[in-house]
MIBADO-992929 format. One record per atom (N, C-alpha, C): x, y, z. Coordinates in steps of 0.05 Angstrom, whole numbers, plus 5000, padded with zeros to 4 digits. Layout:
<pts>
XYZ/...
</pts>
This chain:
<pts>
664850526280/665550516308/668550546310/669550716331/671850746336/672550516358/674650466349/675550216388/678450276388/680250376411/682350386425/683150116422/685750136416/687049756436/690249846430/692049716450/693649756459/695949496442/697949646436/699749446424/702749436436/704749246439/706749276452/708949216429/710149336429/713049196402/715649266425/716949096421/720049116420/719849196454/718049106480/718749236495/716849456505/717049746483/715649916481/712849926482/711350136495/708750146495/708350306469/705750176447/704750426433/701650426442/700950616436/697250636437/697250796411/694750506402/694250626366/691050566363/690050716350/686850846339/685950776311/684550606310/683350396286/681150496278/679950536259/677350676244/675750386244/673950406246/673150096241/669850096234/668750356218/666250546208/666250336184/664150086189/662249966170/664449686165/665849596181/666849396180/664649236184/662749246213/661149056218/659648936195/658949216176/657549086148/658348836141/661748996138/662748766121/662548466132/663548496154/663448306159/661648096175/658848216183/656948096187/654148166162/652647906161/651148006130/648748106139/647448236119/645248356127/642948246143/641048206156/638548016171/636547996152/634648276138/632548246120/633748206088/632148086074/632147936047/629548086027/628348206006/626448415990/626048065979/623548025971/622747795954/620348065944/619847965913/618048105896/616847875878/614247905883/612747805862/610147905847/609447925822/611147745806/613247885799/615447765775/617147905767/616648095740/614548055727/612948325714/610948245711/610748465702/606648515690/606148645666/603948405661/603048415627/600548455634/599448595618/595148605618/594448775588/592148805593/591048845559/588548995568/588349125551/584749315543/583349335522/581849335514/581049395489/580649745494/580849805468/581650165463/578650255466/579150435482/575350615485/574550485513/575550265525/575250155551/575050345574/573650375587/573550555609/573450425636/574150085637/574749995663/577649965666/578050055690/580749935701/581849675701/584049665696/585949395694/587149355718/587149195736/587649245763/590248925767/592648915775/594348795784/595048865817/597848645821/597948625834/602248625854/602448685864/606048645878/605448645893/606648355908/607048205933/609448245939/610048435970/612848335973/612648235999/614048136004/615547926024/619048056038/618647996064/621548006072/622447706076/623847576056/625247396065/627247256087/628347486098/630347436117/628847476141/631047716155/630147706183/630147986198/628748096209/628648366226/626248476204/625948716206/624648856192/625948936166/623349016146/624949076119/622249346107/623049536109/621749806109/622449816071/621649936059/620949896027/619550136021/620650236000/619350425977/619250405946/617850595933/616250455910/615850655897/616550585855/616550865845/615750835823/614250935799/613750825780/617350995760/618150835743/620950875731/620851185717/619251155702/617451295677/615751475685/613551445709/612351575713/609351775686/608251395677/606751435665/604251405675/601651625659/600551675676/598151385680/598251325656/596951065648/597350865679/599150855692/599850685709/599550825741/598950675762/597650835786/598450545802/599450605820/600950465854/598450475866/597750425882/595750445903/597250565927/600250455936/601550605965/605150645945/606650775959/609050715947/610950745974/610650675992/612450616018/610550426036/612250286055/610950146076/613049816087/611849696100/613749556118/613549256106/614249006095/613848826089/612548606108/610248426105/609548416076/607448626066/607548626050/605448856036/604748716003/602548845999/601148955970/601249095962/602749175939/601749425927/599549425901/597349475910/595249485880/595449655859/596149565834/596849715806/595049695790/593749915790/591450035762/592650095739/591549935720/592550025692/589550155669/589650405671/587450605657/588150605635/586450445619/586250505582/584950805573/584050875588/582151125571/584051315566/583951425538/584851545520/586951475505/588151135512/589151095503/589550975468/590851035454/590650925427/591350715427/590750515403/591150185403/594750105402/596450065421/598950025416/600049895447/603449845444/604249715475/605549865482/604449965517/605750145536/606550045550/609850145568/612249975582/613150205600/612450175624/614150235654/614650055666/616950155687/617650025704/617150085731/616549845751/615749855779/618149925799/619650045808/622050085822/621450055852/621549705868/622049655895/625149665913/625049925930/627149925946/626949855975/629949705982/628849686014/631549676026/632049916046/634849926061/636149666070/638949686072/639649386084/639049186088/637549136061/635848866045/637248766024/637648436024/639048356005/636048365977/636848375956/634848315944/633548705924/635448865938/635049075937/636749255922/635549425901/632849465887/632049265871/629349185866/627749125846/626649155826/627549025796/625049195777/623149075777/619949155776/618648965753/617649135732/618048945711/617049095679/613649095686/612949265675/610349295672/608849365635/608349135620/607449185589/604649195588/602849425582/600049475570/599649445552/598149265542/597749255512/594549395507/594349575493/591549615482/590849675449/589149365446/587749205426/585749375419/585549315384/582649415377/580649285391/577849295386/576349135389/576648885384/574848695399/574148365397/572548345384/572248225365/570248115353/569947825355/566947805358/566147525364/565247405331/565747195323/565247105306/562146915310/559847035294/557446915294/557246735262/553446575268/552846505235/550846655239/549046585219/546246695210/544746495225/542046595237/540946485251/541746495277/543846665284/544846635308/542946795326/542346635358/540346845383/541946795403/543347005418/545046925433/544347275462/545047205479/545147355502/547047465509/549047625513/551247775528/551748015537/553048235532/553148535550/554848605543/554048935553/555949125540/557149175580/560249225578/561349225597/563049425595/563649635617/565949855622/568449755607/569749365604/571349305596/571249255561/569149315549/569049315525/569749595512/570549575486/571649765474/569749905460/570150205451/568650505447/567250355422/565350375415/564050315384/565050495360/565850295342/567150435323/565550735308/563550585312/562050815294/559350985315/560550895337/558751125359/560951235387/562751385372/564351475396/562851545418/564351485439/563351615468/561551325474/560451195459/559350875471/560850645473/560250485484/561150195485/559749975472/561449795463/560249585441/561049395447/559549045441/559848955426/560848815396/562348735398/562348715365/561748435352/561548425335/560348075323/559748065288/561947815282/562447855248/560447645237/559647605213/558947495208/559547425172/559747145163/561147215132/557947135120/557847295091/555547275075/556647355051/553747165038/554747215001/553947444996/553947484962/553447744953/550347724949/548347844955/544447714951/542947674968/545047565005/543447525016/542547725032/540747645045/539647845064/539147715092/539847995107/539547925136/536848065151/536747965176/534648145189/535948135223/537148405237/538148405260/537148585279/536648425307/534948525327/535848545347/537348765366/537748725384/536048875410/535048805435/532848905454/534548755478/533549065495/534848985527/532849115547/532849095570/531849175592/533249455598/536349515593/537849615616/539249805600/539549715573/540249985559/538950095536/539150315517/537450445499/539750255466/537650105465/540249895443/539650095419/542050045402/543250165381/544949895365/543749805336/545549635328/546449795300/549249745287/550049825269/551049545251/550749525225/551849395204/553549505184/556649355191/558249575173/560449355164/561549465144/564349255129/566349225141/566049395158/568849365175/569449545194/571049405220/571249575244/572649815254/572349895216/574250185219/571850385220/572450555244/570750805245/570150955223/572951055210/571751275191/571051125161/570150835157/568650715132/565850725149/563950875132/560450905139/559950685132/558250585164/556850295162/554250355139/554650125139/552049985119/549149995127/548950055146/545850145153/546050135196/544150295200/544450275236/541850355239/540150255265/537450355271/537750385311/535650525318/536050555348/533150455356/531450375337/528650285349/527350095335/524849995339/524249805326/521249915317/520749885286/517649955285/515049785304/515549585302/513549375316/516249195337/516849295364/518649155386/518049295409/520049155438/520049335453/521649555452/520649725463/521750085470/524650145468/526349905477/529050085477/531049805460/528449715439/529749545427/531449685403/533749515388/534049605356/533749485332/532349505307/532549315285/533749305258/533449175245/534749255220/533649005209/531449065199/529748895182/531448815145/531448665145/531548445113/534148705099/536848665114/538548845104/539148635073/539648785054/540248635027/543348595018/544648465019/548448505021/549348504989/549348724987/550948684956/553148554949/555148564968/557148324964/557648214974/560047974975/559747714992/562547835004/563947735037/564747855051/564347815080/565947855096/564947895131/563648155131/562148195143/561048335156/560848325184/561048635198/561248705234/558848785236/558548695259/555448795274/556048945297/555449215308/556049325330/553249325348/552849145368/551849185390/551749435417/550449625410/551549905423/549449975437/549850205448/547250405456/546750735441/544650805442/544050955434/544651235451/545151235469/545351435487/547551605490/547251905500/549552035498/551951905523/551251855533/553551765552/553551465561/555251295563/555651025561/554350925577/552750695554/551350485573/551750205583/552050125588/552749855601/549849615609/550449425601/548649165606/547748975596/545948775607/545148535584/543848515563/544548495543/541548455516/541848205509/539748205488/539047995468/540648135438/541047935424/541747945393/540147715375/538947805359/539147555345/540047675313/540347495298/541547485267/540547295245/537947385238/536747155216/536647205189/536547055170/535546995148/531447075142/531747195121/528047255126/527546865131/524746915139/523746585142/519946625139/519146395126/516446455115/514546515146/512246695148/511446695168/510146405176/508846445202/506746185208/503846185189/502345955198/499645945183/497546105195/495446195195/494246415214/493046205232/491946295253/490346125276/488046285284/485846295295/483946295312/482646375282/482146305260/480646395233/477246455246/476846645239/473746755258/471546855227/469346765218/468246985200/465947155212/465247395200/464847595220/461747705192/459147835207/457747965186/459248275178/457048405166/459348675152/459948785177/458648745201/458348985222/461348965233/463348765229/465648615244/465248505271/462848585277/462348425307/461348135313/459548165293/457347845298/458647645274/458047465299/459447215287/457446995269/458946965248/457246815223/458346455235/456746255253/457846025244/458845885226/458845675226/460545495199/457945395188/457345485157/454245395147/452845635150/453245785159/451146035175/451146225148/449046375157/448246585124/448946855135/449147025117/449547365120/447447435104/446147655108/444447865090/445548165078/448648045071/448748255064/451448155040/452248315020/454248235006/456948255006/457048215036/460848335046/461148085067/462848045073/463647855096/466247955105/466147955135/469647975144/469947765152/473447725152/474647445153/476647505168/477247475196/479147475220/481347205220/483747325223/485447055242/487747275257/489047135269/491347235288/494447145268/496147245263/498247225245/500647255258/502547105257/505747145261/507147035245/509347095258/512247025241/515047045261/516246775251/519246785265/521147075265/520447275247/522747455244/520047695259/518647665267/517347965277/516748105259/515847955231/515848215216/512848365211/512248515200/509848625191/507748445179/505848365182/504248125164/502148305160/500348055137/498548145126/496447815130/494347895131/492147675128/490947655093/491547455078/490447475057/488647195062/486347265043/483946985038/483347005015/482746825003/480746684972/478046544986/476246724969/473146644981/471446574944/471846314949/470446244922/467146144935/465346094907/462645914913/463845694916/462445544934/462845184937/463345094917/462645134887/462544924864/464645074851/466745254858/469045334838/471545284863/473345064854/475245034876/477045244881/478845244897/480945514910/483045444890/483745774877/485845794850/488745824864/488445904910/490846024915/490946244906/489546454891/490146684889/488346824910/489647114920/487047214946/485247344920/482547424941/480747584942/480347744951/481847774981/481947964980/484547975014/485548205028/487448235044/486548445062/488448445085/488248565109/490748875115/490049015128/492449155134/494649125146/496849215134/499449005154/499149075186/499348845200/500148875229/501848745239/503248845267/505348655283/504348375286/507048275289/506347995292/504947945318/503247755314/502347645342/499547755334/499047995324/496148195321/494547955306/491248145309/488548085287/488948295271/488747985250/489148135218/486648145209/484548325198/482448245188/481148315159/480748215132/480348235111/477648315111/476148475088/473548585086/473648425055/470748255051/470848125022/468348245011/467948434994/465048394978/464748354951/462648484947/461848344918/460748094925/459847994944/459147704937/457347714928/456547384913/453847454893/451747324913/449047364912/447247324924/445947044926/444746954944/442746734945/445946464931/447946574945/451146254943/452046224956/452546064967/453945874982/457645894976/458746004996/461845965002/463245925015/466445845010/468645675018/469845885021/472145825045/474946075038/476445835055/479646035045/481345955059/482646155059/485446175090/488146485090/490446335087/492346525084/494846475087/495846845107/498946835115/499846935119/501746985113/502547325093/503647425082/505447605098/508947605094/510047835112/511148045104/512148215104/513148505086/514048485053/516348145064/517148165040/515747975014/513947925023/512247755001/512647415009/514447345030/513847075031/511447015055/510146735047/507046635051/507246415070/506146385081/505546165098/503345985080/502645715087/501645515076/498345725074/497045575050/493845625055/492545445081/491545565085/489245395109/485645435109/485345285103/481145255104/480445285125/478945485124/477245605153/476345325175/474645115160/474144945174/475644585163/477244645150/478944435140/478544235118/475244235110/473544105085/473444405064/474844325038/474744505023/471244405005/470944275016/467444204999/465544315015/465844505039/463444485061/463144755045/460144885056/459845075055/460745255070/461845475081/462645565104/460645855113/459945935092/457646205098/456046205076/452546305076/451246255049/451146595044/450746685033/449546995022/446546955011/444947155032/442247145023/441247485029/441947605004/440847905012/438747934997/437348185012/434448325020/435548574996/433148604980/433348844966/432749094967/432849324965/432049584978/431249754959/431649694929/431149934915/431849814882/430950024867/430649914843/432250024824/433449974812/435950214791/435950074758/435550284738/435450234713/438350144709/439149814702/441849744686/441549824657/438749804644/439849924617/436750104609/438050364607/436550574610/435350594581/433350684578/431150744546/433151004535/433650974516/434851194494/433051294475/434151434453/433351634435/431651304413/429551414405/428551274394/425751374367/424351134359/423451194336/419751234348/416951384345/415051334351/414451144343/412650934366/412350684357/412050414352/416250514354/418050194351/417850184383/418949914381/420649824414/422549974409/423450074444/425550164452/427649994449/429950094436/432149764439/434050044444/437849874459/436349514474/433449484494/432649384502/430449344518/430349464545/429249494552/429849674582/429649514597/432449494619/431649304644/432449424674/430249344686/431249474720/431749224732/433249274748/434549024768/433649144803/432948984814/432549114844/435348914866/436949264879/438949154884/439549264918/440849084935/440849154959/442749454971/443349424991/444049715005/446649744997/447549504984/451249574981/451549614948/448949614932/449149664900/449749434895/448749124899/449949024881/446148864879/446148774856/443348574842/442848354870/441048414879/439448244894/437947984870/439947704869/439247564842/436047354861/436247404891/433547254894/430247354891/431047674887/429047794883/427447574858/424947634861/423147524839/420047664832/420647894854/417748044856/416848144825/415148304826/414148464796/414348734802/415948954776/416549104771/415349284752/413749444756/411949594742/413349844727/413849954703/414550174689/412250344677/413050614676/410750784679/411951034658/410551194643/411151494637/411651654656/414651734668/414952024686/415052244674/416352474665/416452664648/415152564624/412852804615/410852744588/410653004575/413652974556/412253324546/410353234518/410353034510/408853024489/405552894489/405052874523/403052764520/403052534504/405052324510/405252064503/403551874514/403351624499/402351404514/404251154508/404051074538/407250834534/405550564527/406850374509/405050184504/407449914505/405849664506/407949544512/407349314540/408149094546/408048984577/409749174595/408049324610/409749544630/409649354664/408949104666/409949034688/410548724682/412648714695/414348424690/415948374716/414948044717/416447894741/419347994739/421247954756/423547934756/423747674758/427547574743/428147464736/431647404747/432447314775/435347374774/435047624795/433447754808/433848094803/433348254785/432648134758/432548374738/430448354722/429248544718/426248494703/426948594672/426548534651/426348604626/424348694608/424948934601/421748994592/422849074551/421648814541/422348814507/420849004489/418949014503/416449124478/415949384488/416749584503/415349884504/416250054483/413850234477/413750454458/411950634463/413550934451/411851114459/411251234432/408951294426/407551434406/407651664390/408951784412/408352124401/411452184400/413052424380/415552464375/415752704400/418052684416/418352884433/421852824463/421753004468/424653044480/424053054515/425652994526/425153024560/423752814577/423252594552/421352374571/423152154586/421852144609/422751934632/420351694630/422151524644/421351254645/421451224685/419151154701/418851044723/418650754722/420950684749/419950424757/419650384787/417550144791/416750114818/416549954825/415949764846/415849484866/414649474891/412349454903/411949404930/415049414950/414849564967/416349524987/419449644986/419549684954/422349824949/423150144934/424650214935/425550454933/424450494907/423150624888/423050644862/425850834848/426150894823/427850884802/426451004781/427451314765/427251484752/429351414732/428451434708/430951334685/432051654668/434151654664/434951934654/432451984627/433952234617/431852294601/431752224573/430552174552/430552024524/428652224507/429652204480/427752294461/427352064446/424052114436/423752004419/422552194389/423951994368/423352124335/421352074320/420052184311/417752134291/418651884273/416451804262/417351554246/416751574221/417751454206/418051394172/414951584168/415851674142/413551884130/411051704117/408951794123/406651634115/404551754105/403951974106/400852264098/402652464092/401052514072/401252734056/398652874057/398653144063/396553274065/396853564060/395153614039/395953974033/395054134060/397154384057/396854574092/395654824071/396854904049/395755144036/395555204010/394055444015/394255393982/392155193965/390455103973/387454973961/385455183943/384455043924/381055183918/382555513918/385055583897/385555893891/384855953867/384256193854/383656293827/386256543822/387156513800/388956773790/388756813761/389757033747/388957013717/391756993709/390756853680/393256663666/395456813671/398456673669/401256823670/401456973694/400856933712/400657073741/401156863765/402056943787/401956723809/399656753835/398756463845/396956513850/397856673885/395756773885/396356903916/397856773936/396456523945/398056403967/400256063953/402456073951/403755823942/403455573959/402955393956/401455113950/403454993973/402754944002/404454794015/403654474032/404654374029/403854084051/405054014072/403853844082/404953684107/405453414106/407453314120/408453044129/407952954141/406652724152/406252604176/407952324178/408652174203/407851904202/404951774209/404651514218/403451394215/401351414247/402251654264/401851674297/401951944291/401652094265/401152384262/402552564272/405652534264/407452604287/409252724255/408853044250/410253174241/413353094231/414052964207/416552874200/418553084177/420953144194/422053404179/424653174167/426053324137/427553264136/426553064102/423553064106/423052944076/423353134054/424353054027/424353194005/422653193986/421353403989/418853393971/418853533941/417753453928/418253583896/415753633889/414453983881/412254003868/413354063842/411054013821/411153953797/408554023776/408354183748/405554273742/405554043730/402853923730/402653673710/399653693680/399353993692/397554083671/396154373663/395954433644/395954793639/397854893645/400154873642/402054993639/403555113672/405455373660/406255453684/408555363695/409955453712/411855433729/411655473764/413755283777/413655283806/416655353814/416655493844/418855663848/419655443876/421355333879/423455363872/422754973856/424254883836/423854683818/424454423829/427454513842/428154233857/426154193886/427153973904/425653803924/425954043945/424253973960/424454273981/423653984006/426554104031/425453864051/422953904063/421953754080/420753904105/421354004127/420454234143/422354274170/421354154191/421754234212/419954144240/417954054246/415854104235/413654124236/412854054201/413853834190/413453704172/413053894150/412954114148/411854324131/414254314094/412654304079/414054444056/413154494043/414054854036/411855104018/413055183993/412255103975/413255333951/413155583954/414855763936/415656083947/414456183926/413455933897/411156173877/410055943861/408656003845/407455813832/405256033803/406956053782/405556223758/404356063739/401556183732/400056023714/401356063689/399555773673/401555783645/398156023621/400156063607/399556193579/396556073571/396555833578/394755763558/392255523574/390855593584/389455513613/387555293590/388555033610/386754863600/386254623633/383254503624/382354333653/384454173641/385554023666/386953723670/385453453656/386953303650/385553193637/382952913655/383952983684/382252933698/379252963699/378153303695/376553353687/374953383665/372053303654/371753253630/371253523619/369953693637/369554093630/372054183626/371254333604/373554543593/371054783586/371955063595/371055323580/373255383566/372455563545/373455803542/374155943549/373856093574/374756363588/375856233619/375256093617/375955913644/376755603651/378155533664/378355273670/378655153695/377654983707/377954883745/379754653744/381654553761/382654353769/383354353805/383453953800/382053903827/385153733845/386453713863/388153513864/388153253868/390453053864/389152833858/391752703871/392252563893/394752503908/393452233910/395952053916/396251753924/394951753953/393951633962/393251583990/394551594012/396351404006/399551414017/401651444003/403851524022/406351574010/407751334017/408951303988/412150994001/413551124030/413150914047/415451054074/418451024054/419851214071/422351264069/424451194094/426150964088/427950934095/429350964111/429551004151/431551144151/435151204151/435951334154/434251624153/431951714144/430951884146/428752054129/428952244106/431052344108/432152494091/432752434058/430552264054/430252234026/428152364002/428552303986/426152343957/424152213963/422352283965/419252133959/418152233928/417452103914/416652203896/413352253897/412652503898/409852583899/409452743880/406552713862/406252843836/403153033853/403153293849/401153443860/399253543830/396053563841/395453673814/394553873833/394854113834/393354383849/390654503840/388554473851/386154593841/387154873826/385554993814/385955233795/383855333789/383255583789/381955723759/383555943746/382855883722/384756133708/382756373688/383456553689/381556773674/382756883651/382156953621/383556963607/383157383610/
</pts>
């Protein structure tokens, strides 16, 4: 402002012109006052965070009149965002601090508040970002705990583009874990790894569960080779980030439960056998319901002894694995017939540990089911072999009559009749051919067949049941017993000549059954002469053995059998043992037989 004023010296008038542009400043003080709060700002993210960090600057006009204000970031990073950057006091200004893409380290701008002819004016405030690796929560074993994956959690180490959880846990070198995590809200993904560095490959990761719900994850009985912390990443599975509540849990394997609702069942699996109650058949199923604290896979195992042999704890038999909570159901056969039995289950889980035994009805002395099966049919256990005419068949032949599942029906006791099926020799079977059973099994000691021959069958039969054809058997002639000339009788030739037809016999045994394989020796025992061939000639097939010549001697005289002797002529008659010594078998031995061959000789 300019102002005129008039001054007088000495008398004289002067008029003099004063500048007086911003004196008032000086000398009156300003009205408005800038107050800022706070005086900086600190905040934090974890790295991979995709929520905003949101603060806050309050300003205030302390003084008096109006106080108009503007607002600048120093730096102009982009990480940092004003909400307004002019306006009239009091005011807010809201400050977003965006982690995403940021790497793990501390970022520093400054907030620059100005305000015209304001004391208090300009303002800094510092503004420091810190962005942290991940958090990790420190767990134990056995731990079940509830929490979420949030926009403010950091990227999963080992599933870029997701958000995690993280959670350590220390373990020795041996043990093993089993980790589950299941949510409603996101597609869970858990990973197990050494450490929360991305580029070291975790130790194992799954996105589902074999036996859970649908958007659960597991990682059944992980085995830790060394002792150490270990990270757990709580994640999702999905291409683009998920967010929300789950479950975790973190156990130690643990033995399953004992089974419950224990049910026994006939073979059909439907009908129910009471406690005491019988089956007719040689199988039993054996039902219970099975679980386990870890969810794991189970198995139903049972031991089904007779009442009078106590439980060894070892099974008899097992079920197919199923989820926990399922019916497990075991199939037992072989049982033996017309007995009385006990059982008891346990429950078995993937990894071989058992839950306690438990008795179907809690008295290990009761009976709990009897076995009483019906027989259907008859089958040779020990079939007739190659044998002698005769003798007994050994071993003995026995048929057992056995029910629909092949095993010996031991209450059978009916009678079992055996018969000749295939007869190529026109045999006759001799022997007790029907016998009680005994157990199920009838034994037949004494049969024999007579005649030597190949292809013969043995039938058996029973009122009411299937009959039974026995494979096929030969039987062998027996020890040699007759001797009987086939040719060659009552011939004449003249001296030193052979006679027309050579002198042959037969073998029999004692059932007239052609025996080959005997060694026979003809021999002259008077008037001289020679026989072709000298040594034993066997018999063949058909018991037969022929000399190939037989030449009279020189000097023809009767045997001394006969009391006639001519001159020009002489007769002889043969003269054999009745029987022959049996031979041994084999058969294939020496008999000694001396032949005298009828004769006449002509000089």
């Amino acid at each position: 402002m300019v102002r005129p004023f008039a001054l007088s010296v000495g008398g004289c008038g002067l008029v003099m012109v004063l500048a007086t542009c911003g004196v008032d400043r000086i000398t009156n003080p300003p009205l408005a006052a800038l107050s800022v709060v706070p005086s900086r700002l600190l905040d934090s993210a974890a790295v991979g965070s995709l929520a905003l960090r949101a603060d806050s600057i309050k300003l205030v006009n302390s003084g008096t009149g109006t106080l108009s204000w503007t607002a600048h970031r120093v730096l102009g990073s982009p990480w940092l965002a004003l909400s307004q950057t002019s306006g009239k006091a009091p005011a807010e200004i809201r400050v977003a601090l965006q982690p995403a893409g940021l790497t793990p380290g501390i970022y520093r701008d400054t907030v620059m508040v100005s305000a015209e002819n304001a004391a208090g004016s300009p303002t800094l405030i510092p503004v420091e970002f810190v962005v942290h690796p991940c958090t990790v929560t420190s767990i134990a074993t056995d731990a079940h705990l509830t929490d979420s994956v949030t926009t403010a959690d950091c990227s999963a180490p080992h599933r870029p583009g997701s958000l995690a959880r993280l959670f350590s846990l220390s373990a020795n070198a041996g043990d093993s874990i089993s980790i589950i995590m299941s949510s409603t809200a996101l597609d869970g993904h858990v990973v197990l790894a050494s450490s929360t560095a991305g580029t070291i490959p975790p130790l194992a990761e799954a996105d589902s569960c074999d036996r859970g719900p649908a958007r659960a994850a597991c990682l059944g009985y992980q085995l830790l080779a060394t002792s150490g912390t270990f990270v757990i990443e709580a994640t999702s599975s999905s291409s683009t980030p998920q967010t929300g509540v789950f479950t975790l849990s973190v156990t130690r394997p643990h033995p399953p439960n004992t089974p419950d609702l224990l049910m026994q069942l006939r073979a059909d699996s439907i009908s129910e056998v009471p406690a005491g109650g019988g089956v007719q058949d040689a199988v039993v199923v054996l039902r219970g319901t099975v679980s386990d604290p870890d969810s794991d896979s189970l198995r139903l195992e049972v031991e089904a002894q007779p009442v009078r042999v106590p439980f060894t704890n070892t099974p008899t038999g097992s079920s197919l694995p199923v989820s926990s909570g399922g019916v497990a159901v075991a199939r037992i056969a072989d049982l033996g017939d017309s007995t009385s039995y006990h059982w008891q289950a346990r429950t078995v889980d993937q990894t071989g540990r058992a839950s306690a035994w438990l008795p179907f009805d809690g008295d290990q002395a009761d009976a709990d089911f009897r076995v009483a099966v019906a027989a259907t049919e008859l089958v040779f256990t020990i079939e007739p072999t190659q044998d002698t005419a005769g003798a007994a068949l050994a071993p003995a032949v026995q048929v057992a009559a056995r029910d629909t599942t092949g095993h010996t029906t031991i209450a059978f006791a009916g009678a079992i009749t055996v018969a000749i099926g295939a007869n190529s020799g026109d045999a006759t079977l001799s022997g007790t051919t029907t016998v009680a059973a005994t157990g199920g099994v009838a034994t037949f000691s004494d049969l024999s067949v007579d005649k030597a021959g190949s292809g013969y069958t043995l039938t058996a039969s029973s009122p009411g049941l299937r009959s039974a054809t026995s494979p096929p058997f030969t039987v062998e002639p027996g020890p040699a017993r007759n001797l009987t000339i086939a040719t060659g009788n009552d011939q004449a030739a003249t001296v030193n000549s052979s006679v027309p037809t050579p002198p042959a016999v037969l073998v029999r045994d004692q059932f007239d059954n052609p025996v080959d394989g005997v060694l026979v020796t003809f021999a002259v025992t008077s008037g001289g002469g020679a026989v072709t061939p000298t040594t034993a000639i066997p018999t063949n097939a058909g018991g037969l053995a022929a000399l190939t010549s037989w030449t009279l001697g020189t000097s023809p005289r009767a045997p001394r059998q006969l009391p006639r002797r001519t001159s020009r002529s002489s007769r002889g008659m043969i003269k054999r043992p009745r029987s022959i010594p049996s031979c041994p078998r084999p058969r294939r031995c020496s008999c000694a037989i001396s032949l005298i061959i009828p004769w006449t000789a002509s000089s």
